[in-house]
C-alpha positions in Angstrom: 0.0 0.0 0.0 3.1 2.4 0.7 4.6 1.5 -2.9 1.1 2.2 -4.4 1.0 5.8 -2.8 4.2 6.8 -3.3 4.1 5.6 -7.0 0.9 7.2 -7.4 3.0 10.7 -7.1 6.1 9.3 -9.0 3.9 8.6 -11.8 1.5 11.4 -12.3 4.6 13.5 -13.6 4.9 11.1 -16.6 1.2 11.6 -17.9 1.4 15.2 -17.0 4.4 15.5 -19.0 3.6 13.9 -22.2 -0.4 15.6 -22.5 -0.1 18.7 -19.8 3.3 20.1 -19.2 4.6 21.5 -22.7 2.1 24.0 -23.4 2.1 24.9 -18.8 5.8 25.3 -18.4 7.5 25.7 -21.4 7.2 28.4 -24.1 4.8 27.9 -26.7 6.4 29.6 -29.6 8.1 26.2 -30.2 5.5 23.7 -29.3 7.9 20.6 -31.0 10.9 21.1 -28.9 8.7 22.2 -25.5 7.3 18.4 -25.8 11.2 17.3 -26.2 12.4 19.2 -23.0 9.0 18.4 -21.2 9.7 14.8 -21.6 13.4 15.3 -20.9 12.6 16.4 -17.5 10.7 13.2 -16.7 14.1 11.7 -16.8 16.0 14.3 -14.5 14.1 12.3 -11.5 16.1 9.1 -13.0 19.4 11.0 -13.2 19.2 11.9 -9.4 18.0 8.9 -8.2 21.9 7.4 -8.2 22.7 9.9 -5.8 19.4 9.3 -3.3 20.5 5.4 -3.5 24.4 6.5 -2.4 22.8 8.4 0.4 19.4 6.2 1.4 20.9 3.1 0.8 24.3 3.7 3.3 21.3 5.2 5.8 18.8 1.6 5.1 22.4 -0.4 5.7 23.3 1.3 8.7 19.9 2.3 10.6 17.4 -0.1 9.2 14.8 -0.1 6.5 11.9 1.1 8.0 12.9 4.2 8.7 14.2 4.9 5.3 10.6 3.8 4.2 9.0 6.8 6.0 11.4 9.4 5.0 11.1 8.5 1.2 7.0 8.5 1.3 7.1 12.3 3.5 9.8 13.5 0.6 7.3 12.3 -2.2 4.3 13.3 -0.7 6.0 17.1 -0.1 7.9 17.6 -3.4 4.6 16.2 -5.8 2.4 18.7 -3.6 4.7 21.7 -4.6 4.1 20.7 -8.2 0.8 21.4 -8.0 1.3 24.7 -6.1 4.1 26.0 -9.2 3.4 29.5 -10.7 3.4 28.6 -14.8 5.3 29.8 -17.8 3.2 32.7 -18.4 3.6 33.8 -15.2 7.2 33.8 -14.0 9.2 32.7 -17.5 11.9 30.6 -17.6 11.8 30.3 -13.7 8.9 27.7 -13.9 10.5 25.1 -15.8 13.8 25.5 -13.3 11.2 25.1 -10.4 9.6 21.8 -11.8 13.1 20.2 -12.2 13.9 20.9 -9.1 10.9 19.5 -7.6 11.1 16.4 -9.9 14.9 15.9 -8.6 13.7 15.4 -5.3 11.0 13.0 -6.4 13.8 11.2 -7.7 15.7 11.3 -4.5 12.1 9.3 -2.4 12.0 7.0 -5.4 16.1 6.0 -5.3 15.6 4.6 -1.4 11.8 3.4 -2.0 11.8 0.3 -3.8 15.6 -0.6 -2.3 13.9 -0.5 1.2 10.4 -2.3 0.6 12.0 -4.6 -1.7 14.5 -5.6 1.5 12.3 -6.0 4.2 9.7 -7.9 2.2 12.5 -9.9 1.2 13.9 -10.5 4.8 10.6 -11.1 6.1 9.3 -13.7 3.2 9.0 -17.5 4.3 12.5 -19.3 2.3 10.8 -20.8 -0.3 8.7 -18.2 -1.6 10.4 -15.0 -1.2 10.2 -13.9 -4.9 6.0 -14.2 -4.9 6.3 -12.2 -1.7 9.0 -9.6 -2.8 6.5 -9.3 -6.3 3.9 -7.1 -4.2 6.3 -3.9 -3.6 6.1 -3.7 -7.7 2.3 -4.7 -7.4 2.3 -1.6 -5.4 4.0 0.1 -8.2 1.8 -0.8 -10.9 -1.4 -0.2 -8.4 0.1 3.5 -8.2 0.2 3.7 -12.0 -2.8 2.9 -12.5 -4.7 5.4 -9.8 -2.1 8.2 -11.1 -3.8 7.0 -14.3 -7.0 6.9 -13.1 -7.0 10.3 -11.8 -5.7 11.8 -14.8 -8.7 10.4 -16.7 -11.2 13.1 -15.7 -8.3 15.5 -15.5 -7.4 15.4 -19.4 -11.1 15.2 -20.4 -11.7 19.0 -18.9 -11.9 21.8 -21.1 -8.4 23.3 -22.2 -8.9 26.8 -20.7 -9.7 24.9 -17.2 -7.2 22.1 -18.1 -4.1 24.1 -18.5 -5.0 26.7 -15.5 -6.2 24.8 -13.0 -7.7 21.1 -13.5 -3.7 19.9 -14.1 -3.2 20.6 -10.5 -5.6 18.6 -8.9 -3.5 15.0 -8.9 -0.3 17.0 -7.5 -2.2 18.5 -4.7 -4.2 14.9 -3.9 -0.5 14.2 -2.8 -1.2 15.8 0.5 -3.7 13.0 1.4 -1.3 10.6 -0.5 1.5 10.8 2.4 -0.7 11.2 4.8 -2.5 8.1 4.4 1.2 6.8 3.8 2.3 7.4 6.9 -0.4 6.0 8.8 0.3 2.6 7.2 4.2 2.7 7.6 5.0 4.2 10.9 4.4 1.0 12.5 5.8 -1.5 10.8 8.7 -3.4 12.1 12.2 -4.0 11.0 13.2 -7.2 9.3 14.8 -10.3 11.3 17.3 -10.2 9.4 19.0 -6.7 10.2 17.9 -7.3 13.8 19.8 -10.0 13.7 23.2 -8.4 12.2 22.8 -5.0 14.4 22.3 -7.5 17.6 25.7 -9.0 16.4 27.4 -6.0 15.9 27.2 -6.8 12.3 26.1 -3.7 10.8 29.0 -2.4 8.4 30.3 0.8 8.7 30.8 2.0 5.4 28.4 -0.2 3.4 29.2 1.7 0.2 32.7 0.8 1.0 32.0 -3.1 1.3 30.0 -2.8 -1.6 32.6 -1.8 -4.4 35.0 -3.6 -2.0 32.8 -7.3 -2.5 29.9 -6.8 -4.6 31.0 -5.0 -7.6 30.0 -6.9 -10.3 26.7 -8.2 -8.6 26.7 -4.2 -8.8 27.3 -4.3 -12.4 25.2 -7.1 -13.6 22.2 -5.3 -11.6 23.0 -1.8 -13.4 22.7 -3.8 -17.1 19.8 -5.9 -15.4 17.9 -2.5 -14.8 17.6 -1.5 -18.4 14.5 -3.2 -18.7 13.1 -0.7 -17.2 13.4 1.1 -20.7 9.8 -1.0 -21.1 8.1 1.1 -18.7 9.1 4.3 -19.2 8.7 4.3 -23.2 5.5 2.7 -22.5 4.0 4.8 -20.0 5.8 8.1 -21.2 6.7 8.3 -25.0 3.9 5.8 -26.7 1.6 7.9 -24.8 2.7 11.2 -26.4 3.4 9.0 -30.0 -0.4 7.7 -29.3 -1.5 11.7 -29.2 0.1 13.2 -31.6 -0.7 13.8 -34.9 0.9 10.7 -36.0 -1.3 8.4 -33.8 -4.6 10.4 -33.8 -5.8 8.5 -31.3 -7.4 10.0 -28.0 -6.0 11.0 -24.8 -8.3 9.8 -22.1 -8.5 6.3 -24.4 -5.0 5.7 -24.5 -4.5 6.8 -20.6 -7.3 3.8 -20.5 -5.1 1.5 -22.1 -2.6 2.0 -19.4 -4.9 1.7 -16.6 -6.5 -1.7 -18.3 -2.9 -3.4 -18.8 -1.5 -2.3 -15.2 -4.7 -3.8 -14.3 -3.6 -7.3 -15.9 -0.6 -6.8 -14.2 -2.1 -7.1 -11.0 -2.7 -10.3 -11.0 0.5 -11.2 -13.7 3.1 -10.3 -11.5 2.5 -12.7 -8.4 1.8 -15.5 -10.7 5.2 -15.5 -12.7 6.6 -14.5 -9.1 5.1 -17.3 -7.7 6.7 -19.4 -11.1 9.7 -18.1 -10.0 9.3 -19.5 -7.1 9.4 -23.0 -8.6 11.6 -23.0 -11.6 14.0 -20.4 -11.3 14.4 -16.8 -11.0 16.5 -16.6 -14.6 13.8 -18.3 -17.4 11.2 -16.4 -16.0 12.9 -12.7 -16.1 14.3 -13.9 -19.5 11.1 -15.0 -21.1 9.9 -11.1 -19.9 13.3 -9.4 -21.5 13.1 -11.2 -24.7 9.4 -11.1 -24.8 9.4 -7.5 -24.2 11.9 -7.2 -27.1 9.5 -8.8 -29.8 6.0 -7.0 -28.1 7.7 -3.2 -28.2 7.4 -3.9 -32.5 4.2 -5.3 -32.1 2.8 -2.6 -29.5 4.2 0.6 -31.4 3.2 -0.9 -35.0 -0.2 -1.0 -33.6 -0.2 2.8 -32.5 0.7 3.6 -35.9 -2.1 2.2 -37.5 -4.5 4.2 -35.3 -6.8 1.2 -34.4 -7.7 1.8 -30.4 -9.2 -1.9 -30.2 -5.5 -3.1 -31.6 -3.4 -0.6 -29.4 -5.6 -1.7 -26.4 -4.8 -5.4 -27.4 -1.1 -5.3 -27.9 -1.0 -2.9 -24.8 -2.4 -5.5 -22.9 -0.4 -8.5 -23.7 2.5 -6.5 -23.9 2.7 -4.7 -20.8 0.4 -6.1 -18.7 1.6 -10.0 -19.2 4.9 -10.4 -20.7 6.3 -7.1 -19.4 5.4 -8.4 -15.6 7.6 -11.5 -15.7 10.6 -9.3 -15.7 9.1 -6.9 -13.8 8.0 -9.3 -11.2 10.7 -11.1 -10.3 13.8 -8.3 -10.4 12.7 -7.8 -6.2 13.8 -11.2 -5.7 16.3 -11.6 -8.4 18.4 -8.5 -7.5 18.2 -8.6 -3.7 19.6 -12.3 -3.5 22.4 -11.2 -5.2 23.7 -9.4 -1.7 24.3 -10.0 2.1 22.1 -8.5 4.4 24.8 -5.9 5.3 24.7 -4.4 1.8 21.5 -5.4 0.5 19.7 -2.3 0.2 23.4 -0.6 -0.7 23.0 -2.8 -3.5 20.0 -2.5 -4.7 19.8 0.7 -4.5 22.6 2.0 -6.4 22.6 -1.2 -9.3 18.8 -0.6 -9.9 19.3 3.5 -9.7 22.0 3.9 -11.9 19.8 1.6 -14.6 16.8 3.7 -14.3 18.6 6.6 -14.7 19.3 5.8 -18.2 16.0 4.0 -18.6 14.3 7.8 -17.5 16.1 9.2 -20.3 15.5 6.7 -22.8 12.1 8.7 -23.5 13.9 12.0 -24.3 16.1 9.8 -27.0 13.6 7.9 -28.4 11.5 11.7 -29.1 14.7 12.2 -30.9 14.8 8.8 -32.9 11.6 9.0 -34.0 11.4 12.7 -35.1 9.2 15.7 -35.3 6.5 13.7 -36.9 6.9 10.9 -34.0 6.9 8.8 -37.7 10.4 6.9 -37.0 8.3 4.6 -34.2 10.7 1.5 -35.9 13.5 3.0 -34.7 12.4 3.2 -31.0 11.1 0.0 -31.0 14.9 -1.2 -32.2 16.2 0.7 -29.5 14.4 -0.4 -26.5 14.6 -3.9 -28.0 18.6 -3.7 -27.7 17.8 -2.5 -24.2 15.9 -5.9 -23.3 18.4 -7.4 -24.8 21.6 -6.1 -22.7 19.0 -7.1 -19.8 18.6 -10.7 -20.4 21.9 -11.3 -21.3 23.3 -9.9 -17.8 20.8 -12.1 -15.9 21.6 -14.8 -18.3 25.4 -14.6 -17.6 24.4 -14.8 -13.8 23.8 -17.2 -10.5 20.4 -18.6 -10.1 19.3 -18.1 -6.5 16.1 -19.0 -5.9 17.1 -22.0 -4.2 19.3 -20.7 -1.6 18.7 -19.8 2.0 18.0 -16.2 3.1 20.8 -16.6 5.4 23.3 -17.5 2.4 22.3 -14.5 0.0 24.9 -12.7 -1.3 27.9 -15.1 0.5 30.8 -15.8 -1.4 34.5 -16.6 -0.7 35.7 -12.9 0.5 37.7 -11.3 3.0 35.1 -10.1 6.2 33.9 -6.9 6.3 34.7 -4.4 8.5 32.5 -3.8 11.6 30.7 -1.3 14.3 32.0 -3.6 16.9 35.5 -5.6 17.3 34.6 -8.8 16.2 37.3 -11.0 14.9 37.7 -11.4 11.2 36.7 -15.0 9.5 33.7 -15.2 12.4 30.5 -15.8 10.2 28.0 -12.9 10.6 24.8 -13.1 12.0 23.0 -13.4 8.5 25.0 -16.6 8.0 24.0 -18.3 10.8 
């Protein structure tokens, strides 16, 4: 419920940006390269989340994970509210657009130590043998927030343009306020995993977990960073095909294809804790890689479909493609990634591996407006692109361990030298997480 909120604010930028934000912050003499920059600044959240993962994920090492899951949902909740309160482009000028970046970065920041920190403690609280179907639901809360940023955006977009562009765009940023509220009641509570009460009873806790990170973990690091890139799936579906959809190349509706979004997160739902639950059974790797290579083929099939204009097709292709072959990957990467690392650096390195992937996943929506033109007409090339994407995905997760099998206890252990400690314990002693 905490993912869903907080996604709900991360993701009403995206909609807002494609449909809303080039003719309410930018100038409109230019309305071809306003849409460009628009969509350019949904990526400057991605850009800063690497540096909210250095900072959250030391902080979720060190302190815990809870209490890196409350600071990330007051952050969101505050920085999406003072979207909705920004003076426009017609009012201040050039300062408006600075404001809204600004903001964005520090949506970025929340989202950097969000997913890191649910995705760890639902981990380290999930019964052995079914941690990825229990890890799925943080990104079930993802897609849940998609689609009620979705949903409330529906009614939004149909308004009027004069009330649409003065006021009505403001009405999801300012339902933020009740967002973290509503938020915080559900997370103030909860209580931190067995796991890291374990290690910090031990004396376990690392000092520097960034340090034993690069020291140890490196290329789990790496093959999470090239893992990530899937997430080049999401944000060209969510962010650029909706803009493509619109334009004059598409013709097609907004409020239909912001329904097409809603229907296949909807499918999602229920997709990603059954190929979680698969997981489960056969394997984290064939699962993620059907969803990477699937993904790869469907991205053709889904933009071809825009391009003929045909809603019943788009919503078809959307569906299948998003909503069920799209969830396998995106399903199973809480489980997948988080096995990779000890409970001392888990949500180090899940933060920064997955963070430093979305970042260039964020921006893969301002490249693809360049691929494909003025005319949004070079839709081929896009595809191609986010194809070679999934591509670099499955082929780091092909390359790596399977570790659905193993024991919570034995994540992330290799033959290494110890890492260095709050509390003198001798080196070669098994941590608490290995007992």
């Amino acid at each position: 419920m905490g993912s869903a909120l907080e996604y709900y604010d991360f993701f009403i930028y995206g909609s807002a940006a494609a449909l809303v934000f080039p003719k309410v912050f930018f100038s409109p003499d230019d309305p071809a390269t306003a849409t460009l920059i628009s969509l350019a600044t949904f990526g400057v959240a991605y850009a800063a989340r690497p540096v909210g993962a250095l900072f959250l994920g030391h902080f979720g090492d060190r302190l815990g994970r809870r209490k890196i899951m409350v600071l990330t949902l007051i952050l969101m909740g505050l920085s999406t509210f003072l979207i909705g309160a920004l003076p426009t482009y017609a009012q201040i000028g050039t300062t408006a657009p600075v404001l809204l970046v600004l903001m964005r970065i520090l949506q970025g920041l929340s989202a950097a130590g969000e997913q890191a920190s649910a995705n760890s403690m639902t981990l380290e609280h999930a019964p052995e043998h079914r941690r990825g179907y229990y890890a799925s639901f943080t990104l079930n809360g993802t897609q849940a927030g998609q689609i009620l940023a979705t949903l409330v955006f529906i009614p939004v977009a149909a308004l009027p343009d004069d009330q649409l562009y003065t006021w009505g765009w403001r009405i999801p940023f300012l339902l933020s306020a009740a967002v973290a509220v509503a938020g915080y009641v559900i997370r103030r509570k909860l209580e931190e995993t067995p796991v890291f009460q374990r290690v910090a009873a031990d004396n376990e806790v690392a000092k520097l977990p960034l340090v034993e990170l690069v020291r140890n973990h490196w290329a789990d690091v790496l093959r999470v960073v090239a893992a990530a890139l899937i997430a080049t799936v999401s944000t060209i579906f969510t962010v650029w095909a909706l803009s493509f959809a619109t334009s004059d190349a598409g013709g097609l509706e907004d409020s239909s294809m912001l329904w097409v979004g809603v229907l296949a997160n909807a499918v999602a739902l229920v997709a990603i804790p059954l190929w979680a639950k698969l997981s489960d059974r056969v394997g984290r790797k064939p699962v993620f890689l059907t969803g990477a290579l699937g993904s790869g083929v469907m991205i053709f099939v889904y933009l071809w479909a825009i391009s003929t204009g045909s809603l019943p097709l788009v919503l078809l292709t959307g569906i299948v493609f998003f909503g069920v072959v799209y969830s396998a990957a995106n399903g199973i990467w809480p489980s997948l990634y988080g096995e990779m690392f000890t409970a001392q650096v888990r949500l180090s390195g899940m933060a920064v591996g997955t963070q430093l992937g979305f970042a260039i996943a964020g921006f893969a929506v301002g490249f693809a407006e360049q691929i494909a033109g003025p005319g949004g007409d070079g839709w081929i090339g896009v595809a191609a692109f986010t194809a070679a994407f999934c591509g670099i995905s499955a082929l780091a997760v092909a390359t790596g361990r399977e570790t659905h099998h193993v024991p919570t206890a034995a994540l992330g252990l290799k033959q290494r030298p110890a890492p260095e400690h709050d509390a003198g314990r001798p080196a070669g002693r098994p941590s608490g997480a290995a007992r």
